[in-house]
N, C-alpha and C positions, 0 to 999 in steps of 0.2 A: 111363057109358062114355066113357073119354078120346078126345077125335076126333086123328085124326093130324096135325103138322106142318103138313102140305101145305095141310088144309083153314082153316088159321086167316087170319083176311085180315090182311094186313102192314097197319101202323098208316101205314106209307109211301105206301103203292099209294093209301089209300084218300087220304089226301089229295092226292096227284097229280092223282086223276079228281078231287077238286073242284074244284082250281086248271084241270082242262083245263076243268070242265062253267063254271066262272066266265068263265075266259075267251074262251070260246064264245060266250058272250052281252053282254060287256062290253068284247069287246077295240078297235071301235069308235069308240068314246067314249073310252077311255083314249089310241089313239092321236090323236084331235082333239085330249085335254086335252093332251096334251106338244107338239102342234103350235100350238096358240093362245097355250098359257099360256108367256110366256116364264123360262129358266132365272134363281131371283133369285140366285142364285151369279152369272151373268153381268152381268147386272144393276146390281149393288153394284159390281162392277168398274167397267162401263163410266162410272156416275155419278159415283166419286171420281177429283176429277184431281190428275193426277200434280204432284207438287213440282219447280220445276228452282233448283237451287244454284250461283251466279255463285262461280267461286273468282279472288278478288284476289289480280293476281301481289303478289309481295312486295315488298317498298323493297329494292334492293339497294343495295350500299355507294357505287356508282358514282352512282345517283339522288341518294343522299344527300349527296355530294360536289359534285352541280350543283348543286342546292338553294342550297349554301351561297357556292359559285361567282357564284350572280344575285344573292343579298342584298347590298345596296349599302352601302357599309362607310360608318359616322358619325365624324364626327369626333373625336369620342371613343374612339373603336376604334385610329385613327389617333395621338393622340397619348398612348393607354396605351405604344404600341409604342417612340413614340420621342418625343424633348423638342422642345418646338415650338421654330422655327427664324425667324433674326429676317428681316425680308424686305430684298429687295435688290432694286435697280433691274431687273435683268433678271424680275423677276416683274412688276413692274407693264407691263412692253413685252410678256411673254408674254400677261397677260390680254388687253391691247388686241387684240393679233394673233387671238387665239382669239373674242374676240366681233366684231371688224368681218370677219373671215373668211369667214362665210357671203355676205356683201352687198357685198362690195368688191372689185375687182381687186386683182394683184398691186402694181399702180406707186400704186395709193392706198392699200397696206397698207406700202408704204415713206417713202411721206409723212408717217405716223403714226410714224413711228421720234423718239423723243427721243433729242436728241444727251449722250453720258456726259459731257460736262461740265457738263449742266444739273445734274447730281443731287450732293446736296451727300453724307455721311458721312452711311451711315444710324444708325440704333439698334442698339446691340449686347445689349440688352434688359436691360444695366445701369444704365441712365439715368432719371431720372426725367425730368417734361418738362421745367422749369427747367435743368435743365444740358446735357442737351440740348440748346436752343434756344441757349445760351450759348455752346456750343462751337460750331456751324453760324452763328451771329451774334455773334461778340466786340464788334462796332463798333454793337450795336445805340443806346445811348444817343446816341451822336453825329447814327447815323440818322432816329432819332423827333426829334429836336429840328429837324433839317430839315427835317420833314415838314409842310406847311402846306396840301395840298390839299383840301378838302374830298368827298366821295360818292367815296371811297378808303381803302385802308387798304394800311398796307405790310407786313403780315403776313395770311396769311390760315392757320389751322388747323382742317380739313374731317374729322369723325367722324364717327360711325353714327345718332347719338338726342343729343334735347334733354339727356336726362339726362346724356350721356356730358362734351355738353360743357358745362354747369354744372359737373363734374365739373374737369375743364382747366382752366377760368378760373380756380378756387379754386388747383390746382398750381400754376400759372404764376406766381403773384406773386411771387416770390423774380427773375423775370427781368424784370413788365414794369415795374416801378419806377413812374414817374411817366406809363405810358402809359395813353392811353384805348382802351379794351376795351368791344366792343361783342359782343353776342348774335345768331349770325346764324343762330337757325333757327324752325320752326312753331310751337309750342306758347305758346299763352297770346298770343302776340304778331302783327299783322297785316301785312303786306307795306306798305302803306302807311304805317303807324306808321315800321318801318324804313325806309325812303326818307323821311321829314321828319327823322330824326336824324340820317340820313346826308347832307343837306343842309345842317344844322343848325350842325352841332362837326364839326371835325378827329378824325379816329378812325385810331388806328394797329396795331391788333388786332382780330382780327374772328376769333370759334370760332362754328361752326355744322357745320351739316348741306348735302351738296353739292343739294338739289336746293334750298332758300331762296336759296340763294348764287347758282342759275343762274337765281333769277326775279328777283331784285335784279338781277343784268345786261341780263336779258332786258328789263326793265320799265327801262333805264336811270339806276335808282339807285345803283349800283355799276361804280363804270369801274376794269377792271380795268390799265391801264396803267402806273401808279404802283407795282403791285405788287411787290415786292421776293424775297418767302421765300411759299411754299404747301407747306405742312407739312401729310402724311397721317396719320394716328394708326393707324395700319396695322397694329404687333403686338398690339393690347390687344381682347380677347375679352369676348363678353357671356356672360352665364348659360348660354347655349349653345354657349358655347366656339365662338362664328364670330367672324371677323374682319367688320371692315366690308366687307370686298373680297369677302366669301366670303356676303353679302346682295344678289339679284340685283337688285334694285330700287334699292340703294346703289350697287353695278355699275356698273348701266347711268348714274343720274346724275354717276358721276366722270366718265367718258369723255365725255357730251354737255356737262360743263364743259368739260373738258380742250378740245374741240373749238370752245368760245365764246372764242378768243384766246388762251389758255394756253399751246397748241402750238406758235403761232406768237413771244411773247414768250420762249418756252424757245427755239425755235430762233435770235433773235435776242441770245442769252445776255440777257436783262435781266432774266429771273427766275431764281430756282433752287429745286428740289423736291429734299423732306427725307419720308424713310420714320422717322416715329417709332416 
């Protein structure tokens, strides 16, 4: 006999009353477990840390333009642009002004003024040194034959390096004829050596370097008063495309010549200074 509808038990119903009669007896315990046991969802969160990402402003054109603004421009940058130029007396008066500036009043940076008619025609950077010297001294022969004082010389020609002026003495011989030419700088050769030959022979040429030249005076082997002509070799560049003026340690020994009697013979016209 088929039982009706009514009486069949729903497959739903009955598991509801398990799920009530389970929870009845376990709901306890389940809520301690979610109370102890922490969530590992949260968990895993809370352990990975977070990444942080610096964004670097960009270089803009303006930055890039300072950049190039501070790079201090070489010599060579300088004479790509334009053809070197032969130097003139007012250069050699500006450097002086520009290095005793810092440490000197006004009335003793006018004392340092060479008067223009110390300075003879400079280099027009078509000259070699012989003709040069030639044209700034036509009366040289007559000169040197007068010349008879010893720990002197009546020409003095002041470059950068021993080499440079090995270099000169080889040029020169088409001007100095029959004169005596002496080597006046450090290399190979002792300070005292040169003070016995400067004492020794009559010497009417002297190429060196300005600091040998300022310890020969200093040390009273070279008296500068007889001097006639102090020629600087001013436009001729080393490997590095500097002048000697433009070497600060060459620099500074022109000027503390300059200032061991030079300034004083220029301003009594008996010498005269030649930009080679």
């Amino acid at each position: 006999m088929r039982r009706p509808k009514s009486w069949e038990p729903s497959v739903q119903s009955t598991q509801v009353e398990a799920e009530a009669s389970d929870g009845e007896g376990g709901g306890d315990t389940e809520m301690t477990q979610k109370e102890t046991v922490p969530d590992p969802a949260l968990s895993k969160k809370t352990k990975q840390p977070k990444e942080c990402f610096l964004i670097q402003p960009k270089e803009t054109n303006k930055d890039a333009t300072k950049t190039r603004k501070r790079r201090k421009k070489k010599i060579t940058d300088i004479l790509a642009k334009s053809e070197p130029k032969p130097g003139t007396p007012e250069d050699l008066q500006k450097l002086m002004k520009d290095y005793y500036s810092s440490n000197r009043s006004v009335i003793e940076l006018e004392e340092l003024n060479i008067p223009d008619s110390c300075f003879l025609k400079s280099n027009d950077l078509t000259h070699s040194l012989s003709s040069y010297l030639k044209e700034i001294c036509p009366k040289w022969v007559k000169l040197r034959k007068s010349h008879s004082e010893k720990k002197s010389v009546l020409m003095l020609i002041i470059c950068s390096s021993a080499i440079r002026a090995l270099e000169l003495i080889r040029s020169v011989t088409a001007f100095r004829g029959d004169s005596k030419v002496m080597k006046l700088f450090a290399k190979h050769i002792k300070v005292q050596e040169q003070v016995k030959l400067l004492e020794k022979r009559v010497v009417h040429l002297g190429v060196g370097t300005p600091g040998r030249i300022k310890e020969l005076v200093k040390q009273g082997g070279l008296n500068l008063n007889p001097l006639k002509f102090l020629v600087f070799d001013w436009n001729w560049r080393d490997q590095k495309l500097r002048r000697m003026m433009d070497i600060p340690e060459i620099r500074k020994e022109v000027f503390e010549l300059l200032e061991m009697g030079v300034l004083n013979l220029c301003k009594s016209e008996s010498l005269k200074l030649g930009l080679f």
